[in-house]
C-alpha positions in Angstrom: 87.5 206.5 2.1 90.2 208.7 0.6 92.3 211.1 2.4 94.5 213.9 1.5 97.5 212.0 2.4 96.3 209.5 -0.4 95.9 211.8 -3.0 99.1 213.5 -2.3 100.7 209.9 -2.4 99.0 209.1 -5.7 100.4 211.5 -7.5 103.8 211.6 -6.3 104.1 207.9 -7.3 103.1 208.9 -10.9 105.7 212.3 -11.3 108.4 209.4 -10.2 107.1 206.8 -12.3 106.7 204.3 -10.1 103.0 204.0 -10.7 101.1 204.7 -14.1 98.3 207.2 -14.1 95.3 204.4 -14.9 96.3 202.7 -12.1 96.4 204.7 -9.5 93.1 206.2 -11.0 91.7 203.1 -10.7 93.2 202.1 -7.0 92.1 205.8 -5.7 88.5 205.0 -7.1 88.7 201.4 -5.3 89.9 203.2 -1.8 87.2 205.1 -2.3 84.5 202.8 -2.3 86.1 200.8 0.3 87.9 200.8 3.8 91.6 199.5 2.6 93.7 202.3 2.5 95.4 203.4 -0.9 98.8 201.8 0.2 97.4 199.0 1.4 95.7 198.5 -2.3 99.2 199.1 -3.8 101.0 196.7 -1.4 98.5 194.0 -1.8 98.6 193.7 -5.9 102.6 193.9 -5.3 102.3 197.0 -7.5 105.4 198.4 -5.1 106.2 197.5 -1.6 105.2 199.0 1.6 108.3 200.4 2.0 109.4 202.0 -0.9 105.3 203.8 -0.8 106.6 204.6 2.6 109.6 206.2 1.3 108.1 208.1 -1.3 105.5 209.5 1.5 108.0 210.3 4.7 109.6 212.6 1.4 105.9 214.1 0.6 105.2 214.9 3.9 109.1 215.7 5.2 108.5 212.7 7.6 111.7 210.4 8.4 111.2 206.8 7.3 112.6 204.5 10.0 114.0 200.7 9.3 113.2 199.2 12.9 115.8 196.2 12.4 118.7 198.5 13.1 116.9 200.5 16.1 117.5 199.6 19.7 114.9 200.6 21.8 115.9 201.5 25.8 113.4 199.8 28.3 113.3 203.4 30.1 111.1 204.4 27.1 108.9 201.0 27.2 108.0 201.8 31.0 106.9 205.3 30.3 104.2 203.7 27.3 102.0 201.1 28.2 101.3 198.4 25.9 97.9 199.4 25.9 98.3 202.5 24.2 100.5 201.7 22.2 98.5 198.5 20.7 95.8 200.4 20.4 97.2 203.5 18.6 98.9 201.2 16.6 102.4 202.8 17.3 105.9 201.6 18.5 107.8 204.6 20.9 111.4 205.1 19.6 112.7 207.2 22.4 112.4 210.4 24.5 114.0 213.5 23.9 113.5 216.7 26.0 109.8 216.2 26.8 109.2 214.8 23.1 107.9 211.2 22.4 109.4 209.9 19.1 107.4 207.0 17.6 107.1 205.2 14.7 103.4 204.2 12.6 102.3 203.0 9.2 100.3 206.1 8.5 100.6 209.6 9.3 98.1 210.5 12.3 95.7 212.9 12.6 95.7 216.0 14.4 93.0 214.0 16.9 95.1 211.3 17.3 98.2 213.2 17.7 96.3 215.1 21.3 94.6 211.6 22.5 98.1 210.5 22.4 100.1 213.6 24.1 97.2 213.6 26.7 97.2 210.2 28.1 101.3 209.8 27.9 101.8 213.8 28.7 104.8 213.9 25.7 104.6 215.8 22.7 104.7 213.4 19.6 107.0 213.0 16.8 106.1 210.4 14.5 108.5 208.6 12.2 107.0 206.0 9.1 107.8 202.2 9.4 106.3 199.1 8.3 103.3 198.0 9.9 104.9 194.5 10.2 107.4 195.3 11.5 106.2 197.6 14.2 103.8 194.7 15.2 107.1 192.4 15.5 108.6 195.0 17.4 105.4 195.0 19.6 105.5 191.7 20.2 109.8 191.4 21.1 109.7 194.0 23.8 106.4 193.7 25.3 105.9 190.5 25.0 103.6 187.9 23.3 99.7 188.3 24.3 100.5 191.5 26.5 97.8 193.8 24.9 95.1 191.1 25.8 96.9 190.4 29.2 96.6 193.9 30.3 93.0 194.0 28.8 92.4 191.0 31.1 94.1 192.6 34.2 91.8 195.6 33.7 88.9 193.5 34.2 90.3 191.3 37.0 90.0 192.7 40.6 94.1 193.7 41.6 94.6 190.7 43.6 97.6 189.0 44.8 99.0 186.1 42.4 99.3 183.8 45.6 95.3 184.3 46.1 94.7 184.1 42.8 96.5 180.8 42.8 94.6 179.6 45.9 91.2 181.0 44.6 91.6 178.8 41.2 92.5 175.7 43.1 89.0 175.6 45.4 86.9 177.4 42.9 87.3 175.3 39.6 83.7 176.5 38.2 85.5 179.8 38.6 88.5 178.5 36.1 86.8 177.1 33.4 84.6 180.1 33.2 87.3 182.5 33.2 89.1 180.1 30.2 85.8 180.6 28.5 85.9 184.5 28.9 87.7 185.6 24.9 90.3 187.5 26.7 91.5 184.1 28.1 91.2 182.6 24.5 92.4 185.5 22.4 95.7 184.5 24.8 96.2 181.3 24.3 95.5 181.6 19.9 98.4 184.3 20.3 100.6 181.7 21.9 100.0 179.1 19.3 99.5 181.6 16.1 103.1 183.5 17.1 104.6 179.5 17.7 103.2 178.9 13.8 105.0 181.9 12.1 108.5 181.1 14.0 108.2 177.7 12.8 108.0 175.7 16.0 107.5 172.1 17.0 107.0 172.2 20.4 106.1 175.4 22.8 106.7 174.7 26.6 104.9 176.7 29.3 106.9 176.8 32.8 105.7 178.0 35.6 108.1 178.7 38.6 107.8 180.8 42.0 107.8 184.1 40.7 107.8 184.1 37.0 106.3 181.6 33.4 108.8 180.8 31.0 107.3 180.4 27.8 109.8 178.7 25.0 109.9 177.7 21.6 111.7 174.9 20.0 112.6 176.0 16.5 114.4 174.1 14.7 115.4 171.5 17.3 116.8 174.3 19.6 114.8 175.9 22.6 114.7 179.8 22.3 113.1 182.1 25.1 110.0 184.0 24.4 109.6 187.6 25.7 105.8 187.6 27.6 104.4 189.8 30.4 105.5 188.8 33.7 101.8 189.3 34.6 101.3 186.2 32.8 101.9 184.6 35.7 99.0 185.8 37.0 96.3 184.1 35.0 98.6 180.9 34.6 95.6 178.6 35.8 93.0 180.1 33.7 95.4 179.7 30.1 96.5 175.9 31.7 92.6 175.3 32.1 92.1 176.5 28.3 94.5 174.1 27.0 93.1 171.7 28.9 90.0 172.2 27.7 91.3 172.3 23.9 92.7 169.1 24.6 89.5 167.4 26.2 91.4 166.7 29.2 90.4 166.8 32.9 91.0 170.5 34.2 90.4 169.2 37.8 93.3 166.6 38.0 96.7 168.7 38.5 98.5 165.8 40.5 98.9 163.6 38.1 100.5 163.6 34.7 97.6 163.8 31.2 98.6 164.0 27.9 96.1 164.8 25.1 95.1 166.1 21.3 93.8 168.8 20.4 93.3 170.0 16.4 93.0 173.9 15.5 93.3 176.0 12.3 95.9 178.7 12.2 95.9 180.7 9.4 95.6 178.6 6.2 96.9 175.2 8.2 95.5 173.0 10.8 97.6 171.9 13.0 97.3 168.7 15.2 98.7 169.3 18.9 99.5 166.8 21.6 99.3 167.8 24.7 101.3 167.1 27.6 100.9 168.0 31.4 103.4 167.1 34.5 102.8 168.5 38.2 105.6 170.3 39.6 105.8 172.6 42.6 104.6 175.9 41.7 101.8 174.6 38.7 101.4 172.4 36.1 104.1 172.4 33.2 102.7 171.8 29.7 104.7 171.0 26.5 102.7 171.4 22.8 103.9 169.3 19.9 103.2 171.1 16.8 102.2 168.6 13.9 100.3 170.0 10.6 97.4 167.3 10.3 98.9 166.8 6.6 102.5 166.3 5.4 103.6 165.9 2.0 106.9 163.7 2.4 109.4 163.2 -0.2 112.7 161.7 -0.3 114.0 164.2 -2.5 113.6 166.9 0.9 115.2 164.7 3.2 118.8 165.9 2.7 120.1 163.1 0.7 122.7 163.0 -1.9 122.5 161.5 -5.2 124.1 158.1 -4.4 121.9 157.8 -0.6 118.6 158.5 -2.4 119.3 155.9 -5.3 119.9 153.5 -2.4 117.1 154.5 -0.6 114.6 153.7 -3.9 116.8 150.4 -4.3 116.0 149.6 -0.7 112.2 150.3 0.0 111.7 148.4 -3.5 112.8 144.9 -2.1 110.2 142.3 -1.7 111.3 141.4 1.6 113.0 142.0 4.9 113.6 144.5 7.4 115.0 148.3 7.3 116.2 149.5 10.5 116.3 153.6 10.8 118.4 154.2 13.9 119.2 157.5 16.1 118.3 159.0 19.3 114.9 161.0 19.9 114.2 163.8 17.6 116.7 162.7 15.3 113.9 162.6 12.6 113.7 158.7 12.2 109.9 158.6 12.4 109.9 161.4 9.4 112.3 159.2 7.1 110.4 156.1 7.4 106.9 158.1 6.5 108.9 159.2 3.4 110.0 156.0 2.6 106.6 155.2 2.8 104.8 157.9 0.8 107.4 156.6 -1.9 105.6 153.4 -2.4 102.2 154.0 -1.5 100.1 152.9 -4.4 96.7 151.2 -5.1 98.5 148.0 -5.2 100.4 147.8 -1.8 98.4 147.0 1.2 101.0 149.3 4.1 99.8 149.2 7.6 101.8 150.6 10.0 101.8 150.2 14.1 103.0 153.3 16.4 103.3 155.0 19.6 101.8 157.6 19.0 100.7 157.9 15.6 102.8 161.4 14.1 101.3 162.1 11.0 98.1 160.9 9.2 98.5 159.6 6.0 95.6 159.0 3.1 95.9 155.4 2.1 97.7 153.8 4.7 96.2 151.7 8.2 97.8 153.7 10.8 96.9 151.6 14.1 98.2 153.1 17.9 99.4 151.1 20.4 97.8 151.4 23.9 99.6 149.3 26.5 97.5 150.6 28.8 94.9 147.9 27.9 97.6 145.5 26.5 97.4 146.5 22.9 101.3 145.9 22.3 103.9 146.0 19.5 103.4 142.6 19.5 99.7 141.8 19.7 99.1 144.6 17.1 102.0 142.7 14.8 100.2 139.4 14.9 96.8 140.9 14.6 98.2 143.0 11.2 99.2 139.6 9.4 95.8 138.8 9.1 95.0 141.8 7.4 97.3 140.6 4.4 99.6 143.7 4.4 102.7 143.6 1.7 104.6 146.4 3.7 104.9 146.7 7.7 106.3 149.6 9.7 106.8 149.2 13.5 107.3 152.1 15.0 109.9 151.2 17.3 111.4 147.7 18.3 112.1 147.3 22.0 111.8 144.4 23.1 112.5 141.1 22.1 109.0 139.8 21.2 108.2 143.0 19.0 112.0 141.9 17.4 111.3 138.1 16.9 107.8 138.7 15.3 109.0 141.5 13.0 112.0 139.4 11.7 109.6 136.2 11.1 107.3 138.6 9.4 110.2 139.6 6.8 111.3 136.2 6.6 107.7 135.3 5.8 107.8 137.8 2.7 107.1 141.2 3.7 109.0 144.4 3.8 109.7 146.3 7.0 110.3 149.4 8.4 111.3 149.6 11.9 113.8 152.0 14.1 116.1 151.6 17.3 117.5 153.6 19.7 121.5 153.7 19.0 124.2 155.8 18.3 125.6 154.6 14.9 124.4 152.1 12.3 126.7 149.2 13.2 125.2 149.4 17.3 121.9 148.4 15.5 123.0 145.2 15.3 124.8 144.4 18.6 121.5 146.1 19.9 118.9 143.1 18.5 121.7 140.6 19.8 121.9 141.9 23.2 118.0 142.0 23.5 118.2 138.2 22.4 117.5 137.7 18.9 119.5 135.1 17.2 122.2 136.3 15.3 121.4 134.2 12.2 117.8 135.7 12.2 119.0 139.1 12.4 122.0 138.0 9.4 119.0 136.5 7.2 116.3 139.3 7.7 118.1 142.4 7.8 118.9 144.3 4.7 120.0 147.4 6.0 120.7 149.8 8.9 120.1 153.2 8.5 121.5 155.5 11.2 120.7 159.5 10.8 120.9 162.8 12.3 119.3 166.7 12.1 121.6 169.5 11.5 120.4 172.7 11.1 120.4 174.6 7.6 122.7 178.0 7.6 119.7 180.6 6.3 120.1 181.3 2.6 119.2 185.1 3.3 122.0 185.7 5.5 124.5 183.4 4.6 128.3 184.2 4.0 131.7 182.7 3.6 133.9 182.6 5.9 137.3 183.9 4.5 140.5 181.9 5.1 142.3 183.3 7.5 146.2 182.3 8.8 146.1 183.5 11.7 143.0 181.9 12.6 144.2 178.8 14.3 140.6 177.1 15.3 139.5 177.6 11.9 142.9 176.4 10.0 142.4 173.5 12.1 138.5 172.9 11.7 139.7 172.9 7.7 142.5 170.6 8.4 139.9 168.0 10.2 137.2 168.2 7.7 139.8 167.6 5.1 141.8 164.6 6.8 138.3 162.9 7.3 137.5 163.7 3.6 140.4 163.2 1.9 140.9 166.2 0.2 144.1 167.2 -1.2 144.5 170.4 1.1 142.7 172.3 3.3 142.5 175.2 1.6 140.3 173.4 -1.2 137.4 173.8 2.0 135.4 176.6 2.2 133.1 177.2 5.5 129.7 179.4 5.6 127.7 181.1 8.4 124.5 182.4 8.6 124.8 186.3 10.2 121.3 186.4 11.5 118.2 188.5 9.3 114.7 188.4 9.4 113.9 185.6 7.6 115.8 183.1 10.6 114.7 185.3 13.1 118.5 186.1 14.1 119.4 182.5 14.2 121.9 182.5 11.6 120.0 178.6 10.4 116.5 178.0 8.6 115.2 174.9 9.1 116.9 171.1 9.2 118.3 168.4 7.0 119.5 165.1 7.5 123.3 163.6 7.6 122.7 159.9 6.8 125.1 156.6 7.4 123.8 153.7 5.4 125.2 149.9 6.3 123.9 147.7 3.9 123.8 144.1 5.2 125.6 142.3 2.1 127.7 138.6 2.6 130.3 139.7 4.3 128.6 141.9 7.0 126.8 138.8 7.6 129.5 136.6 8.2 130.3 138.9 10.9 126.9 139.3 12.2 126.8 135.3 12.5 130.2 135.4 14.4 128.8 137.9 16.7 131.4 140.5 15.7 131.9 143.7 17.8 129.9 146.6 16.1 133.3 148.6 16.3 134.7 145.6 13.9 132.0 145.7 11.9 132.0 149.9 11.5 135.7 149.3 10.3 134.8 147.2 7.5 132.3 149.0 6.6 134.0 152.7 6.3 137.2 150.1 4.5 134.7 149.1 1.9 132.9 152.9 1.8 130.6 153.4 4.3 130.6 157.0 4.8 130.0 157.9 8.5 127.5 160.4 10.5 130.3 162.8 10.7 131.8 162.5 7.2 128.5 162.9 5.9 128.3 165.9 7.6 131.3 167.5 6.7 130.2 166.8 3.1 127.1 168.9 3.9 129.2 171.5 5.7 131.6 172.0 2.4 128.6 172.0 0.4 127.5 174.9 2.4 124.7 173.7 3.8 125.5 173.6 7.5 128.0 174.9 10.3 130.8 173.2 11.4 129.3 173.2 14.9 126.2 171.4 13.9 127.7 168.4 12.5 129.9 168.3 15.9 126.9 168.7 18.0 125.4 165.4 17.1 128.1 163.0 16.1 130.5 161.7 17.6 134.1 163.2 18.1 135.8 159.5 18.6 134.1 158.0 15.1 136.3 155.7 13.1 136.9 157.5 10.6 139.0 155.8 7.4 140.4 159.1 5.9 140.5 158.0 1.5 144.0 159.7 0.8 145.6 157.3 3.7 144.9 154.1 1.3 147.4 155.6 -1.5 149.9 157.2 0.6 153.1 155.7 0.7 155.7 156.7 3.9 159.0 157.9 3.4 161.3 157.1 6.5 163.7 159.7 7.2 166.8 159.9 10.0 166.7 162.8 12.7 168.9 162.6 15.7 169.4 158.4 15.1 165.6 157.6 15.7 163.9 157.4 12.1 161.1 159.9 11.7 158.0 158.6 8.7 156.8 162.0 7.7 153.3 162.2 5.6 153.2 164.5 2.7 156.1 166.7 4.4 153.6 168.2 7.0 153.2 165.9 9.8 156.0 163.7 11.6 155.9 160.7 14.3 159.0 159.1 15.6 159.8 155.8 14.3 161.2 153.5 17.2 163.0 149.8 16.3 161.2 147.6 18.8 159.8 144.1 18.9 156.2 144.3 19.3 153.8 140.8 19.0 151.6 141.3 16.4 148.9 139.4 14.5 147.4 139.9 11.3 144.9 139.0 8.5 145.3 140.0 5.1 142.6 141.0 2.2 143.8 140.1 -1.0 140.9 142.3 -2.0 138.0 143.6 0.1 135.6 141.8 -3.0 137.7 138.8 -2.7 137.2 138.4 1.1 133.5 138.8 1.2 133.6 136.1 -1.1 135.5 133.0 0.7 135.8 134.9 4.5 138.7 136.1 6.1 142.3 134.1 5.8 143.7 132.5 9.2 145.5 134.6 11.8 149.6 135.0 11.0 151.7 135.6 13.9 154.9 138.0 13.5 156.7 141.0 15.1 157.5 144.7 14.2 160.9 145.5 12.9 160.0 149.2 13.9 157.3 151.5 15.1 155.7 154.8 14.7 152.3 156.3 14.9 151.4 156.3 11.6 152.4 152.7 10.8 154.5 149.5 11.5 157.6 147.7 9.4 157.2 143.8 10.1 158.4 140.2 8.8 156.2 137.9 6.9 156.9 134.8 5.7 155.1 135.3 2.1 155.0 138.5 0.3 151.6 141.2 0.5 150.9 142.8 -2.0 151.0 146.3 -2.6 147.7 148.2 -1.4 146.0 145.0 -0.1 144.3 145.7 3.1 145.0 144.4 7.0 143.2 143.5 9.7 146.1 144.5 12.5 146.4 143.4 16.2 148.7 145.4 17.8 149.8 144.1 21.6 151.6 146.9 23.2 153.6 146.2 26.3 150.9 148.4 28.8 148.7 145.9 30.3 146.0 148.1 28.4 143.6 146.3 25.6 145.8 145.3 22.5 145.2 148.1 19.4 143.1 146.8 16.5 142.6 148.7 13.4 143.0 148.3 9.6 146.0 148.9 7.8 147.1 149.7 4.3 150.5 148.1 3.0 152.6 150.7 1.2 155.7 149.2 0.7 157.4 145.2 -0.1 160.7 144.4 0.3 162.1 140.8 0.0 164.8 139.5 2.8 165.3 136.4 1.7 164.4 135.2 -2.0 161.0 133.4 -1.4 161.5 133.2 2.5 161.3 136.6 3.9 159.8 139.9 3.4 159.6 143.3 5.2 155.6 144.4 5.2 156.1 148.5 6.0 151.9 149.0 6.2 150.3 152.3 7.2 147.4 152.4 9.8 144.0 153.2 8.5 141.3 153.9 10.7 143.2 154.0 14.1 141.1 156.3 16.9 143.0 158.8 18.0 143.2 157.3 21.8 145.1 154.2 20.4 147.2 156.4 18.1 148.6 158.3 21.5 149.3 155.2 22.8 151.7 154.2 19.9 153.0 157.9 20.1 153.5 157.5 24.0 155.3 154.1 23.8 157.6 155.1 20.5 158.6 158.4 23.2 159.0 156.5 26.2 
């Protein structure tokens, strides 16, 4: 049904030819033969957006058009409207000035309106225009979530106390599930989970504790409070009762710990929630896991570069053996393997996969769940899936030494398998299997590759910004200096740094959703020769990152250059003592200088360490070539001492010349009583002693941590 205000509207879009004449004819025609407003017919055919109509009317009428985002609001004002009124005039208040209630609404009101208004507040009204979104968002930030049906709820509950509410829904429980039956109840608990859809969480946790609920949101792997009524806490028993019910669970049982499942349809998605309840002293405590029924996975979105997702696709095609995703909880293991997965699910692979629980449902695959409860195990479901003639295995997680001995015969049998573990890095994956008591032959002959990963969150696109090079920033000079030094960039300058500034679109979070940072250890001969020999996983890191292995962290400063993340992130989740073999080390050559009588090795004229002539017991191996030792193992220990000292490197005798660039595996016995220092070391510089007899090795220290580098530094000072 038209209105003056739309005619008015309609024809000042056509004078500023923003609309033609035929179609706002034709819209004005359609409004009136309808109940959608003219704007909202405009706004919905993307003929011009709400707020530029807005705009363009606020002018018309001499209104003021009001952007919400840059308004704070005092909670004086909030007390003085309820959210009843308010929700149900469709209005958010601005502010009070002398007896006059300023608030903002998508459409001018009516004279009728106006008085209801002014009567029930007692303030004389001054409307502003805004976007109806965002006056709901605003709505739902300072009120809270649900609290126009939570006051709709407390209008038709008797006032009582919360304490007899509370003791009222423990004896009376036909009482509860009637109340979570009632729609107020319902309405509630669909706000909940609708407003947890649109911010994009995975998990929403309801808390109740003496005197207040906390309601969060986990968004993007980080917890965020969620304003709600404090009368929430109120009807706690009746909403815990509904998601009970949802869930299919027992709403009598509050003493004991239930998890369940429960599958509803939000918008255009249905969403599969798990459900899980723990008693605590004030009420039960209920976390819901967010999972869309349906998940298209891809490689291609897992946050891999070029080079990781070609060895990916080289790795999920092998015939045979095992693939070991590794990482802590949440770290998105479970996602990657599902992707690796959905890559080679076709009509001619049998995949069946075992899991506890069973994330996501995928079409063509036998997804089976483990219930130990009546002794369905890892490894009774393993044994009863070789009957089923599968080509392609995943095991969702091996922790035990059964679920490991079946799922490395099964490779070694012919079939290819996905599995994860629980460990820090990529090389811990394979001290982990030895610890639990696998032979270290099986894992050397079964394994193809560990795969260890972690979620950073993405800097929002929409509000994201450069962080300018300043010099008299010192933290960020230095956070340049470190990503550089671990990526071996020629200067710090040459990195640039991003943050997101918080819009809309993130919510204020500065991030929009997650990626991966990867650190791939393929199992090739010579990772098995240390494997067999029961090598320490730090060993086995360091010959790795020699031969290219890019770590967690590097791969995350890559990501943070790129622009993709925050400095912070990649911090947050790996570790600040990684080995870490920094590429412009291996061609840099040390030029000894004298200061004061001690002899000072400077590198690139920036940095200097004290160079001390001492006697030091060392032992060594060399690499001809890294290529050359996979291929016939390492050479026997040599024995010799330092000539001299510093923290960047070591001058020693050898009886045989190194060559130039050829790569050592130092031990370094310090006089401290402390373990000896072992790293690799590059050799920079030959010079023969005696023709054929004697040679001084100078070699520069690769991959040294930074606790065994003070060391040096403390001894060559003392």
């Amino acid at each position: 049904m038209l209105n003056k205000t739309d005619q008015l509207l309609a024809n000042a879009l056509v004078e500023k030819r923003l609309v033609s004449k035929e179609i706002s004819d034709s819209l004005l025609q359609e409004a009136a033969k309808s109940d959608q407003p003219f704007i909202a017919l405009l706004v919905s055919r993307d003929i011009i957006s709400q707020e530029d109509a807005l705009r363009v009317l606020a002018d018309i009428l001499e209104m003021e058009y009001a952007d919400l985002d840059a308004i704070s609001v005092s909670r004086q004002v909030l007390d003085k409207v309820p959210v009843k009124i308010a929700s149900y005039y469709k209005f958010f208040p601005l502010g009070i000035h002398e007896r006059v209630l300023t608030i903002a609404v998508s459409t001018p009101l009516d004279v009728k309106t106006e008085d209801e208004i002014r009567m029930q507040l007692g303030f004389d009204v001054r409307c502003v225009l805004s976007r109806y979104e965002d006056i709901t968002k605003m709505l739902k930030a300072h009120y809270g979530i649900g609290a126009e049906t939570i006051g709709q709820i407390i209008e038709q509950t008797p006032q009582e106390a919360p304490a007899a509410i509370m003791e009222a829904a423990q004896e009376k429980i036909e009482d509860i599930e009637k109340q979570a039956q009632e729609a107020s109840v319902i309405k509630l608990v669909n706000q909940i989970l609708l407003e947890a859809y649109k911010k994009r969480a995975t998990d929403i946790h309801i808390e109740p504790y003496r005197s207040k609920v906390r309601l969060r949101y986990r968004v993007d792997g980080v917890l965020y409070d969620t304003n709600v009524s404090p009368e929430i806490r109120r009807f706690i028993y009746a909403i815990l009762s509904r998601i009970k019910i949802m869930a299919n669970l027992n709403i009598v049982e509050r003493r004991l710990s239930q998890d369940g499942r429960a599958v509803v349809k939000t918008q255009d998605q249905t969403l599969d929630l798990r459900v899980s309840f723990i008693p605590t002293p004030y009420g039960e405590s209920v976390v819901i896991r967010i999972l869309p029924s349906k998940m298209l996975f891809s490689l291609e979105k897992l946050g891999l570069s070029g080079n990781q997702q070609a060895l990916f696709e080289d790795l999920i095609e092998k015939p045979h053996g095992i693939i070991f995703v590794t990482g802590p909880t949440g770290s998105g293991k479970t996602t990657t393997l599902y992707a690796c997965l959905s890559k080679i699910n076709t009509s001619e692979r049998k995949i069946i996969t075992i899991e506890d629980p069973i994330e996501y449902e995928m079409e063509g695959i036998t997804q089976i769940q483990v219930m130990p409860e009546i002794g369905w195990t890892f490894g009774k479901g393993l044994r009863s899936m070789l009957r089923h003639d599968p080509d392609v295995m995943m095991v969702g997680e091996v922790r035990d030494l059964e679920t490991a001995e079946i799922a490395i015969r099964v490779a070694l049998t012919g079939h290819l398998v996905f599995s994860t573990l629980h460990t820090n890095d990529a090389a811990s994956g394979i001290t982990r299997l030895i610890d639990i008591g696998v032979e270290p032959y099986l894992v050397a002959s079964s394994v193809e590759a560990f795969i260890a990963q972690r979620l950073v969150r993405v800097i929002c696109s929409g509000c994201k910004k450069e962080v300018p090079l300043d010099s008299d920033d010192a933290i960020g000079v230095e956070i340049r200096k470190q990503i550089a030094t671990d990526l071996g960039l020629a200067s710090f300058r040459d990195v640039k740094l991003y943050k997101g500034h918080g819009c809309a679109a993130c919510n204020m979070t500065g991030f929009f959703g997650r990626t991966g940072i990867y650190e791939n250890l393929l199992v090739d001969s010579m990772i098995k020769e240390l494997i067999v020999k029961k090598a320490p996983s730090a060993q086995i890191k360091r010959i790795a990152v020699s031969r290219g292995m890019k770590t967690l962290r590097q791969d995350g400063w890559l990501k943070v250059v790129e622009g993709l993340t925050a400095f912070d992130e990649v911090v947050k989740v790996t570790q600040a003592e990684e080995v870490v073999l920094a590429p412009q080390a291996v061609g840099a050559v040390v030029a000894p200088i004298e200061i004061q009588g001690k002899r000072i090795a400077t590198e690139d004229g920036k940095r200097a360490y004290v160079r001390l002539e001492s006697r030091v017991n060392i032992r060594y191996k060399v690499f001809k070539s890294l290529e050359e030792a996979a291929r016939r193992g390492y050479k026997p220990e040599n024995f010799s001492v330092t000539a001299n000292i510093s923290a960047c490197g070591i001058l020693f005798v050898a009886s045989e010349a190194i060559g130039v660039g050829s790569v050592v595996e130092l031990i370094l016995e310090l006089p401290d009583s402390s373990e000896p220092v072992a790293c690799l070391a590059k050799v920079v510089r030959v010079e023969e002693i005696e023709p054929d007899k004697n040679y001084h090795i100078a070699i520069q220290f690769l991959d040294i941590t930074s606790a065994d580098k003070n060391r040096v530094n403390k001894f060559v000072l003392e």
